[in-house]
N, C-alpha and C positions, 0 to 999 in steps of 0.2 A: 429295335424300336424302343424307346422310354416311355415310360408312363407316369403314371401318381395317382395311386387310388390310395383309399383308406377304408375306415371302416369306425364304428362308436358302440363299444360296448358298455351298458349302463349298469355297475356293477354295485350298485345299491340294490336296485330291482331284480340284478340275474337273468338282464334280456337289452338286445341290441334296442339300440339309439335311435330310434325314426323320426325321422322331418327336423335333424339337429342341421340348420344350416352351417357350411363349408364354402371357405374361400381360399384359393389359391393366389399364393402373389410371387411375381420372382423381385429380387434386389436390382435395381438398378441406380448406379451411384450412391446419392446419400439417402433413397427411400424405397420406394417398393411400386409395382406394377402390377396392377390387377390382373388375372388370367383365365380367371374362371371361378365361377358358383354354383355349387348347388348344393343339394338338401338329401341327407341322408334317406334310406328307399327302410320297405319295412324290418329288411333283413338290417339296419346299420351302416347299409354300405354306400358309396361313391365308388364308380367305376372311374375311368380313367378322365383326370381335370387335366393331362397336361396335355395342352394343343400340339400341332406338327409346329416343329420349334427343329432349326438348323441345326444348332448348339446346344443343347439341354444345360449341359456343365454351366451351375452359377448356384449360388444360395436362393432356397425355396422358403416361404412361412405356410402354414397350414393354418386357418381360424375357425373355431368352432365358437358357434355362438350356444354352450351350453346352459347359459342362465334365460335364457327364451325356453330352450328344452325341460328344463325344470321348472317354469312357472307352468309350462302347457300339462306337466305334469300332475299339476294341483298340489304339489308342494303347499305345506302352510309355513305359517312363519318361523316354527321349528328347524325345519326342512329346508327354509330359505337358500339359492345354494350361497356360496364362500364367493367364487370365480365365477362371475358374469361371462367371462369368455377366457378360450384355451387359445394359445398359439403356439406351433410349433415347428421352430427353425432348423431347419438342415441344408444338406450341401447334395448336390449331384455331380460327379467327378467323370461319370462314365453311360454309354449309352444301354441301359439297361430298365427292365420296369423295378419301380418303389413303391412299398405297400407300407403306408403309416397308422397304422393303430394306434385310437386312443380309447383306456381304458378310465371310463369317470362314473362321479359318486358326488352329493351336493359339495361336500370338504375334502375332494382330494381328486387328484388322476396320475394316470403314469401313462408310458406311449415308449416305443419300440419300433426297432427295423422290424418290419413281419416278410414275408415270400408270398 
């Protein structure tokens, strides 16, 4: 069975990511297909966004809308974040679950295959 979860670790603060809204899109031809939303839980997480799908195998984007995250935050204008929003494209080749971590900060992030 395949999946796609993630998860938002806010590593400014040194504590997961809640209420960062998450979109799922798959590629299809020259744009992309909506698949699911939702909003990270208090622990950072999104369980699994990827619906029962025949075929999994096709390129995925991931969106976080971190600059909504960071204003709920009370950021001032120091703090402002950089990146409005995160996306993050990959490929699923095989029927397996994918766990996407993204690790972010107002001017920076990184993100990883996690298990």
């Amino acid at each position: 069975m395949s999946g796609i979860s993630t998860h938002v670790l806010d590593t400014a603060r040194g504590r997961p990511a809640a209420g960062v809204a998450v979109s799922l899109a798959r590629k299809s031809g020259n744009g992309w297909t909506e698949l699911a939303a939702a909003s990270t839980d208090a622990g950072g997480r999104v369980g699994n966004l990827l619906p029962q799908v025949k075929d999994p195998a096709g390129t995925y984007r991931l969106r976080f809308d971190v600059g909504a995250y960071f204003a709920a935050q009370g950021a001032g204008a120091d703090a402002a974040p950089f990146y409005p929003y995160v996306e993050i494209v990959f490929q699923i080749r095989d029927v397996e679950h994918y766990h996407v971590p993204l690790l972010v900060s107002p001017f920076g992030y990184t993100t990883y295959r996690g298990s």
